[in-house]
C-alpha positions as CSV (number, residue, x, y, z in Angstrom):
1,X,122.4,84.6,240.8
2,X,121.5,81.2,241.5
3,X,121.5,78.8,238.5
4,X,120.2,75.2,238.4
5,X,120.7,73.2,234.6
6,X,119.3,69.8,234.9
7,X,120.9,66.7,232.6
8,X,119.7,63.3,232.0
9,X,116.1,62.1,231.5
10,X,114.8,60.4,228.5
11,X,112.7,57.1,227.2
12,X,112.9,54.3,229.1
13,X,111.0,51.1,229.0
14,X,109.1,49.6,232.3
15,X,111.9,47.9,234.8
16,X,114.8,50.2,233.3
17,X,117.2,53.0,235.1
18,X,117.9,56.7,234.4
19,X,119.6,59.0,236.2
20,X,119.0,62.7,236.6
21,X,121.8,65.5,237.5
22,X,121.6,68.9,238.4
23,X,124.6,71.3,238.9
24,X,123.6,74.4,240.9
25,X,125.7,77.3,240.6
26,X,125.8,81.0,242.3
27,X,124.9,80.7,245.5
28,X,125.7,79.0,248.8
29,X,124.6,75.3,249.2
30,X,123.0,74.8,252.6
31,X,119.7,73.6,253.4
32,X,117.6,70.7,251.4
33,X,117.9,70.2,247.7
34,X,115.1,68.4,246.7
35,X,113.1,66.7,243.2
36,X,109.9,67.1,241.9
37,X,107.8,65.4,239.7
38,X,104.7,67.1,237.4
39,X,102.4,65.7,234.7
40,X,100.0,67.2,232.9
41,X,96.9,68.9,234.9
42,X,98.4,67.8,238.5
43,X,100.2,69.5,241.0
44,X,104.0,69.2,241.4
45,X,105.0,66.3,243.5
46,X,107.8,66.0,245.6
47,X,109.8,63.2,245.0
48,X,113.1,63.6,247.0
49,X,115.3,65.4,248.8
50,X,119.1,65.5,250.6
51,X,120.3,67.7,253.7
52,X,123.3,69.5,251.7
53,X,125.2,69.4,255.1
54,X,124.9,65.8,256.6
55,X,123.8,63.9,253.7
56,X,120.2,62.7,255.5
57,X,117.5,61.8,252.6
58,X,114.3,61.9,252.5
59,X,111.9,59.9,249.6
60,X,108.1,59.6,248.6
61,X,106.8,56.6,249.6
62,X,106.1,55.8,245.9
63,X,109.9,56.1,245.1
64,X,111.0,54.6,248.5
65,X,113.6,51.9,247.6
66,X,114.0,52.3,243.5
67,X,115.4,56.0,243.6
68,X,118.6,57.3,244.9
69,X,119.3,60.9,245.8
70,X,122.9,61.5,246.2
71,X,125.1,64.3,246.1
72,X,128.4,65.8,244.8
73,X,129.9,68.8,247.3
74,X,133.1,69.2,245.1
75,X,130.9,69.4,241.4
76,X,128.3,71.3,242.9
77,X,125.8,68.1,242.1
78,X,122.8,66.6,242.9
79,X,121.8,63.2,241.4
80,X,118.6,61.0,241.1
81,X,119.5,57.6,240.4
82,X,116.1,55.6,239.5
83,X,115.3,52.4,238.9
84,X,112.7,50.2,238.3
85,X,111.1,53.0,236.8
86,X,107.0,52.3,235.7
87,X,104.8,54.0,233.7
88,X,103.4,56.3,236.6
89,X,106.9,57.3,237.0
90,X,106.2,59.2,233.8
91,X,106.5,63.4,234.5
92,X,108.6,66.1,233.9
93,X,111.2,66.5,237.0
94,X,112.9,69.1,238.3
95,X,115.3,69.7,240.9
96,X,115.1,73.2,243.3
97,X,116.8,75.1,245.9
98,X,116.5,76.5,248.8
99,X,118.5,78.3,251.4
100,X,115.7,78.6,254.1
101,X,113.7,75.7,253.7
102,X,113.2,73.8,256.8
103,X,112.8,70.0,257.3
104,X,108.9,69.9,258.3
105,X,108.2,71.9,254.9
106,X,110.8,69.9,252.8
107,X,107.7,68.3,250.2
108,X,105.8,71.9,249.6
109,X,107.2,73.0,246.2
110,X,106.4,77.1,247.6
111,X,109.2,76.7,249.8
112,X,111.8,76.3,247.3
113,X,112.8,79.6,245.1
114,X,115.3,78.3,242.8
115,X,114.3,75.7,239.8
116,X,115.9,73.3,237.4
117,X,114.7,74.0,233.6
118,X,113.0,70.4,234.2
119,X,113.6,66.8,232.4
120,X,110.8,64.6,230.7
121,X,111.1,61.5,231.3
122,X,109.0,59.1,230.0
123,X,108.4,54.9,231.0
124,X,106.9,53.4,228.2
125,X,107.2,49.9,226.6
């Protein structure tokens, strides 16, 4: 059985970093893993997302150039390193899965069948 548990996330003021994890466990890593972003009322956005074999990324253009996705084959690890976070930043996020995803259909959340428990965090001064 697939498992995702997220870690990280919190309160951070306008300007400053945080950095989300998420270990995924029970299955075989191939494919994309990939964040999303959701507030309140809106749909889930995609944020980022790595090729597990080849290590190409892929961003939003409203994270382009302030958040890293990077990866760990040996933990089992995805990361999200962001920075000059803003107050639109502000979502819960959550990493997800998915063995048969393919690259033209990486940013549709209904391709993905395995989800992190999701991380608030929150930009605010």
């Amino acid at each position: 059985q697939v498992q995702l548990v997220q870690s990280g996330g919190g309160l951070v003021q306008p300007g400053g970093s945080l950095r989300l994890s998420c270990q995924i466990s029970g299955g075989t890593l191939s494919r994309y893993m990939a964040w999303f972003r959701q507030v309140p009322g809106k749909e889930r956005e995609f944020v980022s997302a790595i090729r597990w074999n080849g290590g190409n990324t892929y961003y939003a253009d409203s994270v382009k150039n302030r958040f890293t996705i990077s990866k760990d084959n040996a933990k089992n690890t995805v990361s999200l390193q962001m920075s000059s976070l803003k107050p639109e930043d502000t979502a819960v996020y959550y990493c997800a899965f998915s063995s048969g995803v393919i690259l033209s259909q990486i940013r549709n959340p209904s391709q993905y069948a395995y989800w992190g428990q999701g991380t608030q965090v929150t930009v605010s001064s």
